[in-house]
Backbone as a printed PyTorch tensor [residue, N CA C, xyz], in Angstrom:
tensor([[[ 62.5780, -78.3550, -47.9970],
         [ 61.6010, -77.5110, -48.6510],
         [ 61.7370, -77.7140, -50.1580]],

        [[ 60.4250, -77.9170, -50.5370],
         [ 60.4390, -78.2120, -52.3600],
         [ 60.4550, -76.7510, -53.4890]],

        [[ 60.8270, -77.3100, -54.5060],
         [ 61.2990, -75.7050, -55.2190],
         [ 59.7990, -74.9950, -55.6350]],

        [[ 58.8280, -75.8990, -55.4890],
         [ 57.1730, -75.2310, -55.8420],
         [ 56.9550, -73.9750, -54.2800]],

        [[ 57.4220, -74.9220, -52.9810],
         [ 57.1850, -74.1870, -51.8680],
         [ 58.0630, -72.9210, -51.5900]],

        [[ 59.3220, -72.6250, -52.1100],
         [ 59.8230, -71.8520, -52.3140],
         [ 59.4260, -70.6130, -52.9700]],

        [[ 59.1630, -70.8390, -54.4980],
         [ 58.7170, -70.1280, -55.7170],
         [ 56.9770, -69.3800, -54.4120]],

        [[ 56.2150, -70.5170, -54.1260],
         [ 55.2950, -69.8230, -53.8450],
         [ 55.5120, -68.7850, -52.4280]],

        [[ 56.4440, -69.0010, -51.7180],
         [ 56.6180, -68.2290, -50.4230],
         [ 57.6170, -67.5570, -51.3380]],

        [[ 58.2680, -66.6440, -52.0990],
         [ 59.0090, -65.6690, -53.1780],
         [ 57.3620, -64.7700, -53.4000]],

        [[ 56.3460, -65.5940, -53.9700],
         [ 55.2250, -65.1020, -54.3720],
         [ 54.7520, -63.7600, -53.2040]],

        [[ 54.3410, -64.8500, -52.5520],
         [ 53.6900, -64.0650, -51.2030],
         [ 54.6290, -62.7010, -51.0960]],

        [[ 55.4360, -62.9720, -50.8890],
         [ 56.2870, -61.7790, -50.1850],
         [ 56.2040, -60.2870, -51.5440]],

        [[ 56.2020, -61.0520, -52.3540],
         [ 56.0370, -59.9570, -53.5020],
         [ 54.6490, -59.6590, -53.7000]],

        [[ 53.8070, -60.2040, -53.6190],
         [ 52.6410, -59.5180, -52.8310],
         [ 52.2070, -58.6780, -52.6190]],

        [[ 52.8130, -59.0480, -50.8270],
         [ 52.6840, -58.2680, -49.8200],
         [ 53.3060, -56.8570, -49.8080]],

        [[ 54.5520, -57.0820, -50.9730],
         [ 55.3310, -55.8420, -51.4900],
         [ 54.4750, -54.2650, -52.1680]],

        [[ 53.5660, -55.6220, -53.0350],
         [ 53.0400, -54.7770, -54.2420],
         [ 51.8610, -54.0560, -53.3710]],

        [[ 50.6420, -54.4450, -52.6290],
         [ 50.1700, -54.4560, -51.7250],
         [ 50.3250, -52.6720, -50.8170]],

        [[ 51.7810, -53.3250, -49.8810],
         [ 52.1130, -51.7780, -49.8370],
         [ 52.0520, -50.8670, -51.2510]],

        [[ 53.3270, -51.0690, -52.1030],
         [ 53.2600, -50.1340, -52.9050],
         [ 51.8350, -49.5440, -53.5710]],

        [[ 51.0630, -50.1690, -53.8170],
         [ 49.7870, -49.7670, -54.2740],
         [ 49.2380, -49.0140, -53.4570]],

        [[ 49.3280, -49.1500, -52.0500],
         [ 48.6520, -47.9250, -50.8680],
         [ 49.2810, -46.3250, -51.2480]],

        [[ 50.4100, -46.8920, -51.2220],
         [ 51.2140, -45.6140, -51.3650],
         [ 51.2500, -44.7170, -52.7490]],

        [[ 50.5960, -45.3220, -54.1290],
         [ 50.8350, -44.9900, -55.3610],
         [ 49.5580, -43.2150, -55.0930]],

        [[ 50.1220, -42.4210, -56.1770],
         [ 49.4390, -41.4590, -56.1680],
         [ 48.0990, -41.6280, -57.1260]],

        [[ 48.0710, -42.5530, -57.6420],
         [ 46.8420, -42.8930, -58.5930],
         [ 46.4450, -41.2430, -59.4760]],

        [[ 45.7950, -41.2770, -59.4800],
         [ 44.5460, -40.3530, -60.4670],
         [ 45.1350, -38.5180, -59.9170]],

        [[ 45.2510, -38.3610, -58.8940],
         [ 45.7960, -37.5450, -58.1680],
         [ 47.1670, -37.0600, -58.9970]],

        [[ 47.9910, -38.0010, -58.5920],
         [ 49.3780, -38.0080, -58.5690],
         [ 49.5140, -37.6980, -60.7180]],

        [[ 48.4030, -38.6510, -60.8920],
         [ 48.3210, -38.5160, -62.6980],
         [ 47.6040, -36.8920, -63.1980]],

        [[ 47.1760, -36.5950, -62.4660],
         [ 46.7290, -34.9670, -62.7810],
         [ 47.4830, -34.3700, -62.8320]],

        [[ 48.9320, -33.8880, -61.4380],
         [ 49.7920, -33.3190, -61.5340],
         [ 51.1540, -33.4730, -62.2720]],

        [[ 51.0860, -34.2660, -62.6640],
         [ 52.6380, -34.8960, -63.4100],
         [ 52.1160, -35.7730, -64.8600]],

        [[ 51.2860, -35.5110, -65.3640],
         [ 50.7780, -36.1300, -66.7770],
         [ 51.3800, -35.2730, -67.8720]],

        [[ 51.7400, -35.7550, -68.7610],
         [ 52.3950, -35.1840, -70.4540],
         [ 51.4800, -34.6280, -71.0200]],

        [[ 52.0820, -33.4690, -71.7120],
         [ 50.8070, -32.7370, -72.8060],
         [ 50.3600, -33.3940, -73.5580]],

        [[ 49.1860, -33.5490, -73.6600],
         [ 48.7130, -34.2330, -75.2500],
         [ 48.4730, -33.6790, -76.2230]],

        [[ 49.1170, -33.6340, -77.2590],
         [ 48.7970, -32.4960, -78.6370],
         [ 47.3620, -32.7390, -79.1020]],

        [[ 46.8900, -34.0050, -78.9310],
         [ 45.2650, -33.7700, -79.8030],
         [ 44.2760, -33.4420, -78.7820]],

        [[ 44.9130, -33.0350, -77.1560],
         [ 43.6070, -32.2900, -76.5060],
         [ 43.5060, -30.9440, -76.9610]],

        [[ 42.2160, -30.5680, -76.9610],
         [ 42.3300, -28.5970, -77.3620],
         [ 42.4730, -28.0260, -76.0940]],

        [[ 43.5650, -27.1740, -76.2540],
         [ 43.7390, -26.3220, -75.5620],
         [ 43.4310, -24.5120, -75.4690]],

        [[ 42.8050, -23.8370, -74.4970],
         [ 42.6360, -22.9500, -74.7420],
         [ 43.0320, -22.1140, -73.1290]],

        [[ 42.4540, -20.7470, -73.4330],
         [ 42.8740, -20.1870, -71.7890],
         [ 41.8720, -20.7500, -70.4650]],

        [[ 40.2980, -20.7000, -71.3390],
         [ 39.3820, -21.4050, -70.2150],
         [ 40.1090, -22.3220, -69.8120]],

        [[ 40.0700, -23.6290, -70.5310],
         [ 40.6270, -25.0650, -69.9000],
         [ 41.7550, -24.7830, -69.1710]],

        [[ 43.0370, -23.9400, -68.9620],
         [ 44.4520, -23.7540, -68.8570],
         [ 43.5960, -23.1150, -67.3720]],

        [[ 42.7710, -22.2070, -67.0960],
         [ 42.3170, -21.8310, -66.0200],
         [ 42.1230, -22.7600, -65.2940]],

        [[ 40.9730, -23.8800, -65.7090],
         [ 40.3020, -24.5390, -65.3880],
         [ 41.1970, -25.3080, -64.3220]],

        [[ 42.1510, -25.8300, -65.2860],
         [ 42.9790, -26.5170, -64.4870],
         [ 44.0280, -26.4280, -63.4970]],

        [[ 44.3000, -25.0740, -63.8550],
         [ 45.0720, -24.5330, -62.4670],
         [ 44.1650, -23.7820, -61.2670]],

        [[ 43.0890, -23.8210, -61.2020],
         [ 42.3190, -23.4130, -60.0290],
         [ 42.1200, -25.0990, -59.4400]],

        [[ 41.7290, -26.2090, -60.4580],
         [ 41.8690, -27.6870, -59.7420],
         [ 42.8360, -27.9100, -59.2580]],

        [[ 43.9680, -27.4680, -59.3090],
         [ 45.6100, -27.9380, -58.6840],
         [ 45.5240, -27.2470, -57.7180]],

        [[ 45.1160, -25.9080, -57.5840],
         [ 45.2530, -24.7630, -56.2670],
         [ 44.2040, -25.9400, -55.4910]],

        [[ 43.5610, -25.9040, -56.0140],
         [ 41.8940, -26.5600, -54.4700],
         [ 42.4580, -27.7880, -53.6430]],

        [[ 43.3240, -28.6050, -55.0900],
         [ 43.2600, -29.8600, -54.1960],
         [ 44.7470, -29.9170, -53.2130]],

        [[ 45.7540, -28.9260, -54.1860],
         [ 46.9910, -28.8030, -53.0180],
         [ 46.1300, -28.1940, -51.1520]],

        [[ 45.2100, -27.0730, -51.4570],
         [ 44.7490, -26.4270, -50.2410],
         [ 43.7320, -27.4150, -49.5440]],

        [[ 43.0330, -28.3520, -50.1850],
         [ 42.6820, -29.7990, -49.5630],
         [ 43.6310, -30.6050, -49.0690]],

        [[ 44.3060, -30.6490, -49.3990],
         [ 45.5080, -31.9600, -48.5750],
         [ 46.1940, -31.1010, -47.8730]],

        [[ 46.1990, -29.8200, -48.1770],
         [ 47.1960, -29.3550, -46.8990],
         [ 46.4230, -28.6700, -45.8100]],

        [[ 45.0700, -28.5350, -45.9480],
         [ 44.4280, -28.4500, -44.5560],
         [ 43.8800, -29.8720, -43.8360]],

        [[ 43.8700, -30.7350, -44.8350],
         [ 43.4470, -32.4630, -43.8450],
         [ 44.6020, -32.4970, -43.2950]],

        [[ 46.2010, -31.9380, -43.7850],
         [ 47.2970, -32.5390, -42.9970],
         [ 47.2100, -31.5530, -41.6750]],

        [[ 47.0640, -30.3600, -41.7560],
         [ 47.0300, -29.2920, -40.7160],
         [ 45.8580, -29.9400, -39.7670]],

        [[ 44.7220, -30.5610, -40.3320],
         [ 43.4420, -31.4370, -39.0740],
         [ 44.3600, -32.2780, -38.3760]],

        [[ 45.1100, -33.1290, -39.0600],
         [ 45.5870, -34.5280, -38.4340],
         [ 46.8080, -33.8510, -37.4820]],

        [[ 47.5920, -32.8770, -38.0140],
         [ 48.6540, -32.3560, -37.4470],
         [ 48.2250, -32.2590, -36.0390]],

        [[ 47.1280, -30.9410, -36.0630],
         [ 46.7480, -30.9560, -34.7560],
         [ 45.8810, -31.3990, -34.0400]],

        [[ 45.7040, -32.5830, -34.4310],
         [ 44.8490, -33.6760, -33.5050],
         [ 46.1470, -34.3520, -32.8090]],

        [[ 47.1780, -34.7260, -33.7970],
         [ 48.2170, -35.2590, -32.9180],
         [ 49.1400, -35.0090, -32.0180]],

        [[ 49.4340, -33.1880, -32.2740],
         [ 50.2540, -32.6120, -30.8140],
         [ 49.4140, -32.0100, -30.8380]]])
């Protein structure tokens, strides 16, 4: 086996790695709940509402699709 065929079967497999990992990443989601303050957004109580009624909805969205799938499966 030549060191090009090597390097490229190393490739693949890292890939196929990244591939998974990307299924699994929390994207946009995962960046809502765990993102850093930014000092030059304005902040006020509306927005501070705003955004904790979006965190309540979408935790009570994923945890009733898991409660659908739950009991579809036992």
């Amino acid at each position: 086996m030549s060191t090009q065929e090597k390097i490229e079967e190393s490739e693949s497999k890292d890939n196929k790695k990244n591939r998974l990992r990307d299924f699994f990443t929390l994207g946009e989601v995962g960046g809502y709940f765990f993102r850093r303050k930014d000092p030059n957004r304005p902040s006020n109580i509306n927005i501070k509402m705003m955004h904790g009624i979006n965190k309540i909805s979408i935790i009570i969205f994923i945890l009733g699709v898991l409660y659908i799938i739950l009991k579809r499966l036992l």
